[in-house]
N, C-alpha and C positions, 0 to 999 in steps of 0.2 A: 224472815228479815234477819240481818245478820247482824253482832251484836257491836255497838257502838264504841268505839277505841278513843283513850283517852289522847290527844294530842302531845307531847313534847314539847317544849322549844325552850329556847337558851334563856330570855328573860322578855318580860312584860317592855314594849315598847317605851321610846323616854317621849316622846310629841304623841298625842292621841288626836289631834285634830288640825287639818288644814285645807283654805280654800283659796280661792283664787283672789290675788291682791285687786282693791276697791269696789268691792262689793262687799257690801253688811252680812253676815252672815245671816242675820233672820228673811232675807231677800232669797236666798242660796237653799235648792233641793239637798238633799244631805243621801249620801251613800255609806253605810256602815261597812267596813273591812273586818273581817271577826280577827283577833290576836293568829290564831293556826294561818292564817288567809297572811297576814304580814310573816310570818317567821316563816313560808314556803317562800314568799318573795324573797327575804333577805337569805337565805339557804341560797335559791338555784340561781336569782340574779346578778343580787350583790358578792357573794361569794362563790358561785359557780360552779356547784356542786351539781353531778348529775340526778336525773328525780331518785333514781334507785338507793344512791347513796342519801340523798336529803329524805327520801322516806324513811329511812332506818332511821335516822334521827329522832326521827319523829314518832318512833312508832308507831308507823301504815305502811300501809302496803304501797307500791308503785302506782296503781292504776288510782286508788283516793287522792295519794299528792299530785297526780294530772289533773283530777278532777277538781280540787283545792286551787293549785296555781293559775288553771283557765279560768276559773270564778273570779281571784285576786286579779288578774289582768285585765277581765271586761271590766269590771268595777274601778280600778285604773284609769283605763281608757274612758272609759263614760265621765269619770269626773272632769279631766283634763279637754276633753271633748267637748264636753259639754257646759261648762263651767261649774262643778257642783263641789259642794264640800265632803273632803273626806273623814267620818270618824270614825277611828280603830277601838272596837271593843267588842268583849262576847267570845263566845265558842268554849267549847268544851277544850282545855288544856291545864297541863299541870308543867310546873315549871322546873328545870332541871339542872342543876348544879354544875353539873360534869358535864357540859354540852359541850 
């Protein structure tokens, strides 16, 4: 097994949780987004970086940050889909200054 790499990213999210307007939240399945799982999102989507380039970032390799961003998309999708709530927290990262 290969040894497990610490994530990057620029900073801790500022919103940790959202669901779809008028529904109660103790009504709503809940999907967890790990912090690495949002900062690939905000990397290749919101900024637009290719994965090779957002994986250095991050320190990983290309093929994790694919495997990373198709995880953050279903999870995405499933909530907006489905109507579920999103909460961001978790994963192995360390936060970086200079990002």
């Amino acid at each position: 097994m290969r040894p497990y790499k610490c994530r990057k990213i620029g900073k801790e999210p500022e919103i940790k949780f959202f669901k779809p307007n008028g529904i109660p939240s103790k009504l709503l399945a809940k999907v967890v987004l790990t912090v690495d799982e949002f900062e690939a999102l905000r990397l290749a989507d919101l900024k637009g970086l290719y994965q090779e380039e957002a994986a250095k970032k991050m320190n990983i390799s290309r093929q994790t940050f694919g495997n990373i961003i198709n995880s953050a998309h279903y999870k995405i999708a499933d909530c907006i889909v489905n109507a579920k709530a999103l909460k961001i927290e978790g994963g192995e990262i360390e936060i970086k200054k200079d990002f």
